[in-house]
N, CA, C and O atoms as a CHARMM CRD file, in Angstrom:
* protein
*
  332
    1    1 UNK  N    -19.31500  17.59000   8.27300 PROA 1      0.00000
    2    1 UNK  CA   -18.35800  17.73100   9.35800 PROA 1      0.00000
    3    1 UNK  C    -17.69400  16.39100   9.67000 PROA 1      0.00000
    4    1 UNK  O    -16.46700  16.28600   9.68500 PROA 1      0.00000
    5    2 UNK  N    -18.49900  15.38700   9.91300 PROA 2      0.00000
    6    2 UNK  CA   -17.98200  14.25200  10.14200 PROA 2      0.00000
    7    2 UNK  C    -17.08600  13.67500   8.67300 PROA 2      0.00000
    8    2 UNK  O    -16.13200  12.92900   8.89400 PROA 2      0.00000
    9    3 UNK  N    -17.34300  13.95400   7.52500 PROA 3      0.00000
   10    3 UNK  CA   -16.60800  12.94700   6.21200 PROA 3      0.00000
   11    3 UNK  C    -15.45900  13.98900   6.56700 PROA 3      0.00000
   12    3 UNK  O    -14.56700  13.38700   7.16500 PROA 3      0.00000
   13    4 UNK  N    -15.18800  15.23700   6.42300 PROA 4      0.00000
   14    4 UNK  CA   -13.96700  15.78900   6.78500 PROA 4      0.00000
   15    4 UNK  C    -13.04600  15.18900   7.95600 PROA 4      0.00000
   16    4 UNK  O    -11.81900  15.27100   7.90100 PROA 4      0.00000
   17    5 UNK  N    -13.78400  14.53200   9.10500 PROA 5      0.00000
   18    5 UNK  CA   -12.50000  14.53400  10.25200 PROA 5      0.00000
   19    5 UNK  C    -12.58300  13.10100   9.72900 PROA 5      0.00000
   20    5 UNK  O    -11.75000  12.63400  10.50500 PROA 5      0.00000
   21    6 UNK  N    -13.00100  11.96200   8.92800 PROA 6      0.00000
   22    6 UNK  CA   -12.99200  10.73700   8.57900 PROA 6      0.00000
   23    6 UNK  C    -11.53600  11.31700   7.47500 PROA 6      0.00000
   24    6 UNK  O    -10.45200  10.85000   7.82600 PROA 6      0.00000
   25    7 UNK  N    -11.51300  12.01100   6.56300 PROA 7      0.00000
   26    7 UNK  CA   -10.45300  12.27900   5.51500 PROA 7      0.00000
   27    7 UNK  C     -9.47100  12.69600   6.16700 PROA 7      0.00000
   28    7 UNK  O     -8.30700  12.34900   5.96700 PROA 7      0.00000
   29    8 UNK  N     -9.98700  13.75800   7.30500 PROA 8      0.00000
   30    8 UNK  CA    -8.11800  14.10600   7.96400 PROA 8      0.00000
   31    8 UNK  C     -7.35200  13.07700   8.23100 PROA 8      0.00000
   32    8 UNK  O     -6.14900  12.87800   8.06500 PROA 8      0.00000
   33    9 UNK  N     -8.56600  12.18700   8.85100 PROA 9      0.00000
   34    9 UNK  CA    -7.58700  11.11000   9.62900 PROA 9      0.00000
   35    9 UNK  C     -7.15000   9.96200   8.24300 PROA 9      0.00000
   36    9 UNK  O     -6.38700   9.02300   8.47400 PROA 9      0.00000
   37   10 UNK  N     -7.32100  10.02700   7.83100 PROA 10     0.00000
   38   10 UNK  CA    -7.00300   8.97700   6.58400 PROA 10     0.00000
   39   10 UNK  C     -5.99200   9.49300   6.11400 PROA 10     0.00000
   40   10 UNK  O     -4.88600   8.96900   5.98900 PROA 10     0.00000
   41   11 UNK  N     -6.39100  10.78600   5.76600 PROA 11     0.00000
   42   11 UNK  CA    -4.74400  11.63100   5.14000 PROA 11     0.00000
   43   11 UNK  C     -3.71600  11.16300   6.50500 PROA 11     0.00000
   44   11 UNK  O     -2.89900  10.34000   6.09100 PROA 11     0.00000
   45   12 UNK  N     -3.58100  11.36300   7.55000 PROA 12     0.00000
   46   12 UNK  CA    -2.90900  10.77800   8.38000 PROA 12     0.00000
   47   12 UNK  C     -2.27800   9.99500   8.38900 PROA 12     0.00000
   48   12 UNK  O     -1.05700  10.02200   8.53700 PROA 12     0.00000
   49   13 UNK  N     -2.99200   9.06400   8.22400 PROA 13     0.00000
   50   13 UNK  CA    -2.84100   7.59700   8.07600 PROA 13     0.00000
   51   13 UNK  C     -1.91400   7.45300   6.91900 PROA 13     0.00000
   52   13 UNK  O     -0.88700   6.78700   7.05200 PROA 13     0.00000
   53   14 UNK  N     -2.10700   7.83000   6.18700 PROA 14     0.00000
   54   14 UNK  CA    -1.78300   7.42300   4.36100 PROA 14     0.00000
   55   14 UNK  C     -0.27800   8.19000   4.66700 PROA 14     0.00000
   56   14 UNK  O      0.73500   7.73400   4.13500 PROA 14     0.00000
   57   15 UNK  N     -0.20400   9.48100   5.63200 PROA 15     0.00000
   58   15 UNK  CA     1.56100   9.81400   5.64900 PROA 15     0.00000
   59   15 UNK  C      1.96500   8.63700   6.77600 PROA 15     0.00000
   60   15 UNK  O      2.91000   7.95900   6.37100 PROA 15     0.00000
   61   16 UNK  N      1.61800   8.35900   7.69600 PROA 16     0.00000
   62   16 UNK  CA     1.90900   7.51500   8.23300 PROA 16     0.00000
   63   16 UNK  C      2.80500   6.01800   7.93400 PROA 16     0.00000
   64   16 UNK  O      3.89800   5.59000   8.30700 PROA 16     0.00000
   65   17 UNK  N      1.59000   5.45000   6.97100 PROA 17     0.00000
   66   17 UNK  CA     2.03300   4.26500   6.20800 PROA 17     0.00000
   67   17 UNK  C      2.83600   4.46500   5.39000 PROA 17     0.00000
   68   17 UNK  O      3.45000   3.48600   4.96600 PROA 17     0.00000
   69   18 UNK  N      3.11300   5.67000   4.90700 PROA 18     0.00000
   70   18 UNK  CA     4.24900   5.85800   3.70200 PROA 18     0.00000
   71   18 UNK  C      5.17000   6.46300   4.47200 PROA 18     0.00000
   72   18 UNK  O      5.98100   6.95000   3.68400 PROA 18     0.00000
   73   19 UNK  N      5.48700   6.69700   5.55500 PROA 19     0.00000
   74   19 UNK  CA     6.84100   7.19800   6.47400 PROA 19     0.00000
   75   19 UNK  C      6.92200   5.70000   7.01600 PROA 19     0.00000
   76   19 UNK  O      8.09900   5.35700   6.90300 PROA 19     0.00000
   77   20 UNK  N      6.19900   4.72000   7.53000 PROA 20     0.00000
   78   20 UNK  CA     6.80000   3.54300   7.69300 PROA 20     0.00000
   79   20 UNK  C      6.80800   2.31300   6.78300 PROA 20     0.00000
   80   20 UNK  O      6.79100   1.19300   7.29400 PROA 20     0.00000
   81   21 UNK  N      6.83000   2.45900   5.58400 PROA 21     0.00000
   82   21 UNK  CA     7.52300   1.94600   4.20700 PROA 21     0.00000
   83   21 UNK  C      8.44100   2.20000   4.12200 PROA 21     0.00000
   84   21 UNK  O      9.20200   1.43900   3.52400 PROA 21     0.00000
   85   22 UNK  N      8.80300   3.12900   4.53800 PROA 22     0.00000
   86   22 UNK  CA    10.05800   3.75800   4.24400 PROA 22     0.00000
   87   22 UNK  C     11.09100   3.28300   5.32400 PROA 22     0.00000
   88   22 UNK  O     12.23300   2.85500   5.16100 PROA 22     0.00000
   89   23 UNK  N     10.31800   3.49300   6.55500 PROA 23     0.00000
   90   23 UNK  CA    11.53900   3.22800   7.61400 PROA 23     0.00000
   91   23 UNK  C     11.95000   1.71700   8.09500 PROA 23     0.00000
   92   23 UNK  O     12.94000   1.50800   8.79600 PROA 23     0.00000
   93   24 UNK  N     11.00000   0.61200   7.59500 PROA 24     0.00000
   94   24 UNK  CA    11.32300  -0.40700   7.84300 PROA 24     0.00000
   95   24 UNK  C     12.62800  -1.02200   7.23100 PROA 24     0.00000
   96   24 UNK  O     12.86300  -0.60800   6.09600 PROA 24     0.00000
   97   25 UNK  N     13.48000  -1.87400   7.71300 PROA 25     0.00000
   98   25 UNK  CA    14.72100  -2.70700   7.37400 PROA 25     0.00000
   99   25 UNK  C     14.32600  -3.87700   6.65500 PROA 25     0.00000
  100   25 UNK  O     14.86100  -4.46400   5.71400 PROA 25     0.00000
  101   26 UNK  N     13.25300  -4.09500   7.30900 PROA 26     0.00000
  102   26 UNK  CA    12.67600  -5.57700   6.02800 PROA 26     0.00000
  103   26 UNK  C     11.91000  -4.90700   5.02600 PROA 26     0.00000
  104   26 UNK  O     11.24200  -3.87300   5.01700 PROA 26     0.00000
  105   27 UNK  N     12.22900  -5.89800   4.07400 PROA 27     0.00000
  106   27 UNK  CA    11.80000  -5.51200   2.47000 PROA 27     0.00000
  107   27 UNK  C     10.43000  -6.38300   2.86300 PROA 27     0.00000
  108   27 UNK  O      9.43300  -5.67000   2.75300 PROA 27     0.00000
  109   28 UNK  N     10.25600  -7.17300   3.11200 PROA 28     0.00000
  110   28 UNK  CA     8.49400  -7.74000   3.30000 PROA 28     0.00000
  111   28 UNK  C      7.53200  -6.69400   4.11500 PROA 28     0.00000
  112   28 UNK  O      6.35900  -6.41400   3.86800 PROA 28     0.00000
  113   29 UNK  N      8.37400  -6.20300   5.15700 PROA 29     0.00000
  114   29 UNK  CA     7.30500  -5.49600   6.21300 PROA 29     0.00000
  115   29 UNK  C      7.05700  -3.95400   5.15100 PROA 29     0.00000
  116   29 UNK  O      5.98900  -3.34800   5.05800 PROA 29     0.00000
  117   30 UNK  N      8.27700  -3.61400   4.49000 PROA 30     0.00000
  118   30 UNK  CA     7.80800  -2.30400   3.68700 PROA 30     0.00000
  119   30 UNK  C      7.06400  -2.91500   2.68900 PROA 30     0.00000
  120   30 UNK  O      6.06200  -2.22000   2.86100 PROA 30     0.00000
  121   31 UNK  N      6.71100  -3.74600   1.67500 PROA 31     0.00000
  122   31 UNK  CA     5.62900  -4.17100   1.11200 PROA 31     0.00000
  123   31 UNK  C      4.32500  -4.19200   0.99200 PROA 31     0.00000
  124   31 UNK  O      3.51600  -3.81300   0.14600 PROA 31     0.00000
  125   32 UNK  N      4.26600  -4.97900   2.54100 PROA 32     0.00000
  126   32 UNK  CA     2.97300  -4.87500   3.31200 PROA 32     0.00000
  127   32 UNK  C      2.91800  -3.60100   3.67000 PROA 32     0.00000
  128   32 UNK  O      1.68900  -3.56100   3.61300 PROA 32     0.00000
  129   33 UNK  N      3.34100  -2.02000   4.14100 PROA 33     0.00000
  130   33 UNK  CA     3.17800  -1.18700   4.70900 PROA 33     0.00000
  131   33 UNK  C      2.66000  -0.17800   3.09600 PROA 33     0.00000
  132   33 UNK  O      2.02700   0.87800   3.09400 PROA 33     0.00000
  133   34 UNK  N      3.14100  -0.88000   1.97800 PROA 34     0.00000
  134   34 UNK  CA     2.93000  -0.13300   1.15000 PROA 34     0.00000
  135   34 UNK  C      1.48500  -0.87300   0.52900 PROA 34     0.00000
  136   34 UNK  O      0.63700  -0.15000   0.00600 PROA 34     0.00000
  137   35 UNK  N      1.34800  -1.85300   0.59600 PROA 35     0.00000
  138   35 UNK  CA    -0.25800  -2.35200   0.41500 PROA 35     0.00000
  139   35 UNK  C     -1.05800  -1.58400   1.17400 PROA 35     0.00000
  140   35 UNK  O     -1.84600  -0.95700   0.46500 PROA 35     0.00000
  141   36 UNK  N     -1.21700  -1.31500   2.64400 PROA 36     0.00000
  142   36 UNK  CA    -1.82700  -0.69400   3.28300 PROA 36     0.00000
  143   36 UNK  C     -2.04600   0.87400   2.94500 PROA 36     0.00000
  144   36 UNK  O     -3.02900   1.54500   3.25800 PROA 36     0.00000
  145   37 UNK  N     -0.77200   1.34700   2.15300 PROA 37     0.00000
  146   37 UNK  CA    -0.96500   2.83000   1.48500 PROA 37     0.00000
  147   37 UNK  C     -1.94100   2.69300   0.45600 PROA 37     0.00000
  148   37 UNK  O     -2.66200   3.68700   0.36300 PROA 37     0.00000
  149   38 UNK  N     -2.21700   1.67700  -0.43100 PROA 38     0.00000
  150   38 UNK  CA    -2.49100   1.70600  -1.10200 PROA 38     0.00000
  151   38 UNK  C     -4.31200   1.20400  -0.96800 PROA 38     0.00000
  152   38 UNK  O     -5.21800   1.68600  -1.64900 PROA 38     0.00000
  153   39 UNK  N     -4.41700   0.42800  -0.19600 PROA 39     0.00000
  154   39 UNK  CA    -5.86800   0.31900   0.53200 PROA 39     0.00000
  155   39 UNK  C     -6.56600   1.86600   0.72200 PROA 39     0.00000
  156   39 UNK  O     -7.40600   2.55900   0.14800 PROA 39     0.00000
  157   40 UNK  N     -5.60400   1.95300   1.98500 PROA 40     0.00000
  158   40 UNK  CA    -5.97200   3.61300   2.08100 PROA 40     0.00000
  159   40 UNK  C     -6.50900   4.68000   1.42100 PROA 40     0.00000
  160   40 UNK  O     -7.36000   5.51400   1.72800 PROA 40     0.00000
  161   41 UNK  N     -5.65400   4.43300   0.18500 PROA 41     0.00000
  162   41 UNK  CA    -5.84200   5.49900  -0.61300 PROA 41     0.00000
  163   41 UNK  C     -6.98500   5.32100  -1.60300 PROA 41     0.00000
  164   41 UNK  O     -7.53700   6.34600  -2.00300 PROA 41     0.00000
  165   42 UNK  N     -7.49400   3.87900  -2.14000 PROA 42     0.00000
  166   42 UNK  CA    -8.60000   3.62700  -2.26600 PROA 42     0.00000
  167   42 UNK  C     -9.70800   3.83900  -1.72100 PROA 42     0.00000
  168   42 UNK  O    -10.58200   4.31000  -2.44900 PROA 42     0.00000
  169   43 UNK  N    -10.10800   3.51300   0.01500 PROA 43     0.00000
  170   43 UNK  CA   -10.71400   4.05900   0.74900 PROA 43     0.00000
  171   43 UNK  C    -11.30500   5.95500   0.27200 PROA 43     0.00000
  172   43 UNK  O    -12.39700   6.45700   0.00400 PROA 43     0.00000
  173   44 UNK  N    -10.15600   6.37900   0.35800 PROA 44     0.00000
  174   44 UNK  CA    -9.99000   7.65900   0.20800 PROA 44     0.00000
  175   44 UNK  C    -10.97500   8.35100  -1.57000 PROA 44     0.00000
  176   44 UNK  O    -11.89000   9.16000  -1.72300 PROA 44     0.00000
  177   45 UNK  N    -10.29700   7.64500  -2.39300 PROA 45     0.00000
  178   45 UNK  CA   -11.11200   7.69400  -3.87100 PROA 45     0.00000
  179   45 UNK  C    -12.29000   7.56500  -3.31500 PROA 45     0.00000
  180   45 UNK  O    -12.74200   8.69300  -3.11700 PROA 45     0.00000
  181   46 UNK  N    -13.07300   6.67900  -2.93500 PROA 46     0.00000
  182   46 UNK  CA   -14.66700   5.70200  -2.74300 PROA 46     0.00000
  183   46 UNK  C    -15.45900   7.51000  -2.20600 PROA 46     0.00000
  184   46 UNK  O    -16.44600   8.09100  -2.65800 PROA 46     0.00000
  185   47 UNK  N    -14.36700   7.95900  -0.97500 PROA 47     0.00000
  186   47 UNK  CA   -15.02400   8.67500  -0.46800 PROA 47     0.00000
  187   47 UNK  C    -15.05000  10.46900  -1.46000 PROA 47     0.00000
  188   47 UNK  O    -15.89800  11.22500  -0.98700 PROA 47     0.00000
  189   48 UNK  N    -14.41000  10.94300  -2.41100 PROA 48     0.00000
  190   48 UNK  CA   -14.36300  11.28000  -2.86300 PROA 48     0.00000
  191   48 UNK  C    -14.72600  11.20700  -4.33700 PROA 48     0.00000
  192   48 UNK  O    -14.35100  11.88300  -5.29500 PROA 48     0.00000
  193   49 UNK  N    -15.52100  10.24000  -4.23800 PROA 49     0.00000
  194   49 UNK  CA   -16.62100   9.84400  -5.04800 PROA 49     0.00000
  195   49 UNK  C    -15.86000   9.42200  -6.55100 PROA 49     0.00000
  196   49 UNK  O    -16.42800   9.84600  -7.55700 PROA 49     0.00000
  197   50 UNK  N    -15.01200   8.87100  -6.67900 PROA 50     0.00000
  198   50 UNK  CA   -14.15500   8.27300  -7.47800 PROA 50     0.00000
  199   50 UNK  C    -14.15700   6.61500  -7.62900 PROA 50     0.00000
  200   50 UNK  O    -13.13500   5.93800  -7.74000 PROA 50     0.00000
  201   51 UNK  N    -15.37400   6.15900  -7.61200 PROA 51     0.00000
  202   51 UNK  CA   -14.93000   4.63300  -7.62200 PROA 51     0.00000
  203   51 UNK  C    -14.22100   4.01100  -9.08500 PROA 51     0.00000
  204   51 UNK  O    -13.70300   2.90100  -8.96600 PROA 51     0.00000
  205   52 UNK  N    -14.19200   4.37100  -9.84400 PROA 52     0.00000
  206   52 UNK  CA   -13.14000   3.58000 -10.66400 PROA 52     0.00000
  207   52 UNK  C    -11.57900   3.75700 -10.24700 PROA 52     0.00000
  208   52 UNK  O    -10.81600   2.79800 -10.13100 PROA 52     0.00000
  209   53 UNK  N    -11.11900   5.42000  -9.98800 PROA 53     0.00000
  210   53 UNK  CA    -9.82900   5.34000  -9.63600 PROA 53     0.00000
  211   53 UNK  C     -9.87400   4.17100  -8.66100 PROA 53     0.00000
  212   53 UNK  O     -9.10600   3.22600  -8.83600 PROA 53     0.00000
  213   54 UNK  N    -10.82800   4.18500  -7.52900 PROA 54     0.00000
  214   54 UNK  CA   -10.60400   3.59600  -6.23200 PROA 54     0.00000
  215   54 UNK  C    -10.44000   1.81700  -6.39000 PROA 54     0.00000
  216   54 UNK  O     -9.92300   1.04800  -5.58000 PROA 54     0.00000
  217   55 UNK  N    -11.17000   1.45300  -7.92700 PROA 55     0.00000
  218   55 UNK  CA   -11.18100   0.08600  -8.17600 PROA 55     0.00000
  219   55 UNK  C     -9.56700  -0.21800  -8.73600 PROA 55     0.00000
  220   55 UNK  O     -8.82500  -1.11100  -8.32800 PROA 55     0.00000
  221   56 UNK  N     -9.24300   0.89300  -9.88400 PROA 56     0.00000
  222   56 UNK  CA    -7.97900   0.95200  -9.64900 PROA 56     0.00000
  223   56 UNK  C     -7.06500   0.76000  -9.11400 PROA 56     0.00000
  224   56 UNK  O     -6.53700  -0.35200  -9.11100 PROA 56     0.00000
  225   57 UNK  N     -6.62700   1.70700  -8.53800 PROA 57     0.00000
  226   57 UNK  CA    -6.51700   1.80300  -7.00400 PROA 57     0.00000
  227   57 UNK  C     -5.69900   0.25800  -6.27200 PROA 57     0.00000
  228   57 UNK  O     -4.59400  -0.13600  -5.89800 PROA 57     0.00000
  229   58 UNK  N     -7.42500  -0.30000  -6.42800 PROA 58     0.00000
  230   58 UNK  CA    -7.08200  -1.12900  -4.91000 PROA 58     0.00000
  231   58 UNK  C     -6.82100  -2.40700  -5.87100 PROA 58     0.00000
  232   58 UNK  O     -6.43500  -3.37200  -5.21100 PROA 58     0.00000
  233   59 UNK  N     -6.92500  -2.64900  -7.18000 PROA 59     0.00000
  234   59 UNK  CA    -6.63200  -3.76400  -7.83600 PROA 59     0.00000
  235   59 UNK  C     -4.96200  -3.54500  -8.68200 PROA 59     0.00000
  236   59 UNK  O     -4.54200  -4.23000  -9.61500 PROA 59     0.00000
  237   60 UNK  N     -4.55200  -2.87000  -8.28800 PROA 60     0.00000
  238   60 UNK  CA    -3.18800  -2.25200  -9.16100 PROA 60     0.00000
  239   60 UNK  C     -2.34100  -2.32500  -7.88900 PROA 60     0.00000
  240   60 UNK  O     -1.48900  -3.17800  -7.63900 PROA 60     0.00000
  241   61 UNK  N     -2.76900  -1.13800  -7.01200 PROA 61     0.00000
  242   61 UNK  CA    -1.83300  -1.41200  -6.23500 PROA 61     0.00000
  243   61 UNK  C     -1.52300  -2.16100  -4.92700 PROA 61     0.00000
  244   61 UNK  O     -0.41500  -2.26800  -4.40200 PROA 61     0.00000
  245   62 UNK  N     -2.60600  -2.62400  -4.52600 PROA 62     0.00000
  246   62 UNK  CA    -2.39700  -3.39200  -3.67000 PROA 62     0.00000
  247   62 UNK  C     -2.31100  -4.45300  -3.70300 PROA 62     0.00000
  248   62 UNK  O     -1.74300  -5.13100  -2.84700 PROA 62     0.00000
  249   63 UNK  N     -3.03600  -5.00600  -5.03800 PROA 63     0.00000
  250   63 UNK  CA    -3.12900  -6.63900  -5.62900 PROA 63     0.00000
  251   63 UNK  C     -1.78700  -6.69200  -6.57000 PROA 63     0.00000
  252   63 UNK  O     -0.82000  -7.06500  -5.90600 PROA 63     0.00000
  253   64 UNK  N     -1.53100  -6.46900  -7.68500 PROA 64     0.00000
  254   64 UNK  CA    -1.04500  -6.44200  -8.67900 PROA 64     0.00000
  255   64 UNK  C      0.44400  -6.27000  -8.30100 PROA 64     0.00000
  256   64 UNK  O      1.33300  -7.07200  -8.58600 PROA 64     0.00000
  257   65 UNK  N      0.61000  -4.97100  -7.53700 PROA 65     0.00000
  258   65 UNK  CA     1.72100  -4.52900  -7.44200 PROA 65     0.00000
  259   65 UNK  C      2.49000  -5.24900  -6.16300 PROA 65     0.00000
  260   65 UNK  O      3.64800  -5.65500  -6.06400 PROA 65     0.00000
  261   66 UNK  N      1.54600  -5.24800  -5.35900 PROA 66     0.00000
  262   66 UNK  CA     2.24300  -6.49500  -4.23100 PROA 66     0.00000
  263   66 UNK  C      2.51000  -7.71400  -4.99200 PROA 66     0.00000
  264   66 UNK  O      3.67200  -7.91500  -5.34400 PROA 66     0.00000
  265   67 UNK  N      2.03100  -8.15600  -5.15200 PROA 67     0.00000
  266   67 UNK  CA     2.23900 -10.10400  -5.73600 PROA 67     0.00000
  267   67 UNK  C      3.72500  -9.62800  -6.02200 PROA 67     0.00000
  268   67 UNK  O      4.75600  -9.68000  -5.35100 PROA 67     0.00000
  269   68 UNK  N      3.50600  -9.27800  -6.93600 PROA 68     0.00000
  270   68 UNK  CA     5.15300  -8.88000  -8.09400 PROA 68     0.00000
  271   68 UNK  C      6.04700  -8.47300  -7.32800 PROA 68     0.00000
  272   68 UNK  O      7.21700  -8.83800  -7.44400 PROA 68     0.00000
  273   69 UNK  N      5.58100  -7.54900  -6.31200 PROA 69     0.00000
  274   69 UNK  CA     6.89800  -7.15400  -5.42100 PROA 69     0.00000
  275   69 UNK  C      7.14000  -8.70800  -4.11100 PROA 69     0.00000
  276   69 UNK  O      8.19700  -8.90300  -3.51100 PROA 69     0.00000
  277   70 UNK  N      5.98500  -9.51200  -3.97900 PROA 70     0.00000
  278   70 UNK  CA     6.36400 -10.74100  -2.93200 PROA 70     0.00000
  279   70 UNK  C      7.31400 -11.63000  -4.19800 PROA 70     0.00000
  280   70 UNK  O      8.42600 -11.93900  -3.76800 PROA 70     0.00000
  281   71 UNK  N      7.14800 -11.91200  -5.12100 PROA 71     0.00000
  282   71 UNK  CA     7.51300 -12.88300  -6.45900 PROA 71     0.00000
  283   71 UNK  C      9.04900 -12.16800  -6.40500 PROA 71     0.00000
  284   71 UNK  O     10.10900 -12.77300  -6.24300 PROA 71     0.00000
  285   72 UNK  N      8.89200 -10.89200  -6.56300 PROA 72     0.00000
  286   72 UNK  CA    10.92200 -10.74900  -6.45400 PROA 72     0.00000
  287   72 UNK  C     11.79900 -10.80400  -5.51800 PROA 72     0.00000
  288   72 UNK  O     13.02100 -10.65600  -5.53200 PROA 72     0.00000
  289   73 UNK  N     10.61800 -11.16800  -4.21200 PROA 73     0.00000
  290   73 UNK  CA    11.57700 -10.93300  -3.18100 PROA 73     0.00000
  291   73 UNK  C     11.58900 -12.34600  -3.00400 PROA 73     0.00000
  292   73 UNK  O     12.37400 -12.73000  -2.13700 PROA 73     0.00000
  293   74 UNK  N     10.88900 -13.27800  -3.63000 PROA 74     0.00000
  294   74 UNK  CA    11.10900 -14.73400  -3.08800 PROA 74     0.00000
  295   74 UNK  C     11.98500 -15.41300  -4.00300 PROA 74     0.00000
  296   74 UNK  O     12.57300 -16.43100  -3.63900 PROA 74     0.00000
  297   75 UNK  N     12.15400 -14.83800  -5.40800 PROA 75     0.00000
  298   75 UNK  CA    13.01600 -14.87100  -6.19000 PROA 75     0.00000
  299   75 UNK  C     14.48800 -14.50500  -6.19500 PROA 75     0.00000
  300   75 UNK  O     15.44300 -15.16600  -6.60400 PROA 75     0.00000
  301   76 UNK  N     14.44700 -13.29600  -5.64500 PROA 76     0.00000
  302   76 UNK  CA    16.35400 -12.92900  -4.78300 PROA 76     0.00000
  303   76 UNK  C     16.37800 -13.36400  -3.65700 PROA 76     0.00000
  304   76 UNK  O     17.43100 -13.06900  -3.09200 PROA 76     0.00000
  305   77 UNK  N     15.59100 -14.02600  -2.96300 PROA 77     0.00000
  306   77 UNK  CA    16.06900 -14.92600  -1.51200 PROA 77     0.00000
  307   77 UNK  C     16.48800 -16.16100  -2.06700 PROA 77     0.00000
  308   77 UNK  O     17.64800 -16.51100  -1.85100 PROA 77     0.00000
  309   78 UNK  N     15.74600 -16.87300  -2.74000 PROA 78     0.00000
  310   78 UNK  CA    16.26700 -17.75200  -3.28500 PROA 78     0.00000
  311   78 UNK  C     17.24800 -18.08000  -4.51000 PROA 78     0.00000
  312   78 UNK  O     17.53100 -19.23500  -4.82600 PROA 78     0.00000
  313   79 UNK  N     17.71000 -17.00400  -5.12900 PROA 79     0.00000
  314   79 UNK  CA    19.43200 -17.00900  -5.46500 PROA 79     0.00000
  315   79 UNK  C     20.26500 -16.82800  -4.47000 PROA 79     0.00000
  316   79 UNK  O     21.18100 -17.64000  -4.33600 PROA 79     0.00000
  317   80 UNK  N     20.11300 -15.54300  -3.40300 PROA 80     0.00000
  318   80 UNK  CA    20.76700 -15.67500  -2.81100 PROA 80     0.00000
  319   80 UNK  C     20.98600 -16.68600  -1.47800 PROA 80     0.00000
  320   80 UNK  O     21.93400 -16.26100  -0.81700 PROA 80     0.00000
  321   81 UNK  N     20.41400 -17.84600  -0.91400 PROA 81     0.00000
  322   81 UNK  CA    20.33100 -19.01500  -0.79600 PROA 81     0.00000
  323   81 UNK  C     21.07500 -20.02300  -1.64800 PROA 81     0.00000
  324   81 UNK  O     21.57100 -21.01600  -1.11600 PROA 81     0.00000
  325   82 UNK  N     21.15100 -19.84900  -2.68900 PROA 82     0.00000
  326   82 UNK  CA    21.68300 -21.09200  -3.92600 PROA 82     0.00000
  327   82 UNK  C     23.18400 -20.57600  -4.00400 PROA 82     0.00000
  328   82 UNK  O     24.08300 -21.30100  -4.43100 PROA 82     0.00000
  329   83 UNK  N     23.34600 -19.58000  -3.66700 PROA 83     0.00000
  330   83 UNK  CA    24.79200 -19.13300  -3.59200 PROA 83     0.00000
  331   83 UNK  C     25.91500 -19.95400  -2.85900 PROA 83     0.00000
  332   83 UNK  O     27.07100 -19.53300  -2.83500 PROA 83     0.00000
């Protein structure tokens, strides 16, 4: 009873963070909002007894895939700066 209302609320959460990825105007704050989807959703694997997806998961997309998305955004600020 209790791991169910722990997953509702995570599923929650996880539309949550991905409706405000979406709605933010800054490209950094949707980044970070999409790391946090991606925590989440790891969380979520662990508990569904998936720990490799969940190592996955949390080393792909929240590590991996952030850096690369901070690296392009510091990369087109700074062309567009040199302009």
């Amino acid at each position: 009873m209790l791991e169910n209302t722990i997953v509702s609320i995570l599923l929650v959460f996880l539309v949550v963070a991905a409706a405000t990825a979406i709605s933010f105007r800054n490209v950094l704050n949707s980044v970070l909002a999409l790391s946090v989807f991606s925590i989440t959703l790891a969380v979520l694997f662990v508990l569904y007894q998936a720990p490799d997806a969940a190592m996955a998961e949390a080393v792909v997309g929240a590590g991996l895939v952030m850096a690369l998305f901070l690296v392009t955004i510091s990369k087109t600020r700074a062309e567009e700066e040199a302009d």
